[in-house]
C-alpha positions as MATLAB code, in Angstrom:
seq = 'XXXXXXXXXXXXXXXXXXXXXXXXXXXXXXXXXXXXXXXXXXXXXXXXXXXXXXXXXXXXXXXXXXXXXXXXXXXXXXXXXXXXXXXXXXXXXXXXXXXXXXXXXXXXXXXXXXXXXXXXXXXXXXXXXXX';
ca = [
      20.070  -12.029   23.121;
      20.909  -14.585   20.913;
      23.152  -13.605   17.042;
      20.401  -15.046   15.348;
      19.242  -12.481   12.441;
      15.410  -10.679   13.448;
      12.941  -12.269   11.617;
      10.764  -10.005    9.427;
       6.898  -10.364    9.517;
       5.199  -12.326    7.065;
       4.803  -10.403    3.529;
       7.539   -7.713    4.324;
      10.316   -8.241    1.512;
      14.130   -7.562    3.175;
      14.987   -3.593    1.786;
      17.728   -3.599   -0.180;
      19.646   -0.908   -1.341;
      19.237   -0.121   -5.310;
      22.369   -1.514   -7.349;
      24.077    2.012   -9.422;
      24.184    1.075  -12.959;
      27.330   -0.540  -14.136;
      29.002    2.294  -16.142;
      29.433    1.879  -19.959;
      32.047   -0.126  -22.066;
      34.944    1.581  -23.804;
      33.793    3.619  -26.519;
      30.153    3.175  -25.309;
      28.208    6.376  -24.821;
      26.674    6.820  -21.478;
      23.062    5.493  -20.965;
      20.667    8.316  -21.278;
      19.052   10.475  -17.800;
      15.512    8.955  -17.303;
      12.718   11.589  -17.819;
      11.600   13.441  -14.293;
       8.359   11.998  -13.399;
       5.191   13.738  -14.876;
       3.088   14.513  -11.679;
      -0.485   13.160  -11.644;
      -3.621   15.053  -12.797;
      -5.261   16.535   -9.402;
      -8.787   15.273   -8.932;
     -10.287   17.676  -10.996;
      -8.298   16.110  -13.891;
      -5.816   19.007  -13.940;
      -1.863   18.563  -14.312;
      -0.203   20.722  -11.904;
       1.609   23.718  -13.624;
      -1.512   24.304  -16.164;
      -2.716   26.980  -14.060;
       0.031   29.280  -15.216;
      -0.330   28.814  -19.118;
      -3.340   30.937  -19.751;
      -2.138   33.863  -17.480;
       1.712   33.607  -18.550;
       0.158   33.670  -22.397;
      -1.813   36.718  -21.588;
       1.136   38.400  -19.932;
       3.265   37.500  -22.874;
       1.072   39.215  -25.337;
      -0.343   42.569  -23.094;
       3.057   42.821  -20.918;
       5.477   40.844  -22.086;
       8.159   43.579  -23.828;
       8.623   44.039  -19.645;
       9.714   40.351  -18.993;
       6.254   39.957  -16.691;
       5.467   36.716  -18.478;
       9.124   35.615  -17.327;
       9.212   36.667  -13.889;
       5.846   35.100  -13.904;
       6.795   31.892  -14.868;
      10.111   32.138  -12.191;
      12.719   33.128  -14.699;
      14.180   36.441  -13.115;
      16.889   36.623  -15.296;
      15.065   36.164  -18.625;
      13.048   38.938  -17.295;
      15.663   41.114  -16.471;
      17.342   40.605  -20.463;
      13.844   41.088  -21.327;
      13.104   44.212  -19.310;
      16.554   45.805  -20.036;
      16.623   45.308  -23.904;
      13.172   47.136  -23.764;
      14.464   50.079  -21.701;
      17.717   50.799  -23.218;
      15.934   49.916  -26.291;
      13.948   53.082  -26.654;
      17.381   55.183  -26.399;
      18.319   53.212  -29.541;
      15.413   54.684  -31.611;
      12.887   51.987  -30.250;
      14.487   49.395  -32.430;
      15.661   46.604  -29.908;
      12.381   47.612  -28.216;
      10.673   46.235  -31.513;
      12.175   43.569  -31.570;
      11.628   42.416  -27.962;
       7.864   43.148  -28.894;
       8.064   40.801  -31.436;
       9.610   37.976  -29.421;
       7.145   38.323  -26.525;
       3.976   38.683  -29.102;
       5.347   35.015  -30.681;
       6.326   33.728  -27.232;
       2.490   34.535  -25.429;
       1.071   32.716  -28.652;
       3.173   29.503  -28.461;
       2.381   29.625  -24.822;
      -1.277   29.805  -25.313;
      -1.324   27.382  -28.119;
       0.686   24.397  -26.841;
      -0.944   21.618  -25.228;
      -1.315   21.374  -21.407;
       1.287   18.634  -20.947;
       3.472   20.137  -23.460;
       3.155   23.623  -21.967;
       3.911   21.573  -18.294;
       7.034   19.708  -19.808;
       8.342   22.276  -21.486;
       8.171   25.650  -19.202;
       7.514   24.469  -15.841;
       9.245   21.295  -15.630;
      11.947   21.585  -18.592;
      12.501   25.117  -17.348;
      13.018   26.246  -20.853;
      13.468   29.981  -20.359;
      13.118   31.333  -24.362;
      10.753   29.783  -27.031;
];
């Protein structure tokens, strides 16, 4: 057993661990996050997350004063707002009820009408739970 350091086969490169970034100056605002990796299209050329646009669109616009588009898309408590607005909304004369109508009837359009990868970025990856 000799001290000597183990040799590493030929075309290995020595792992090193990745340097944090130095943080900012004074005064300096902090570097921005990088943006999540966008996950590659499956072999059928599909980006993963796509799948849910046309059916969370559809729920938006048949179901969607009950939140089903939400719970659909994994927002429970969107859903729940949604779904509770609606019901106590019809002891209030049915207006809050309207208006959650409206919301959902705009939301299932923008949902059918955005792009694949925006749809992706936006609701499945940005999780952004209204508009």
């Amino acid at each position: 057993m000799s001290n000597e350091p183990e040799q590493k086969p030929e075309g290995e490169t020595p792992e090193t661990p990745e340097s944090p970034q130095p943080p900012p100056a004074a005064g300096q605002p902090p570097a921005p996050e990088p943006e999540p990796a966008q996950a590659a299209p499956t072999p059928g050329g599909q980006i993963p997350g796509t799948e849910k646009k046309l059916v969370s669109g559809i729920l938006g616009i048949l179901l969607g004063s009950l939140g089903v588009h939400k719970f659909y898309l994994g927002y429970t408590v969107e859903g729940i707002i949604m779904l509770a607005v609606f019901i106590v909304g019809w002891f209030l004369c049915g207006i809050p009820s309207m208006a959650v109508a409206a919301v959902v009837l705009i939301e299932g359009i923008l949902y059918l009408t955005k792009t694949d990868d925006e749809f992706v970025k936006t609701y499945v990856n940005g999780r952004k739970g209204w508009f």
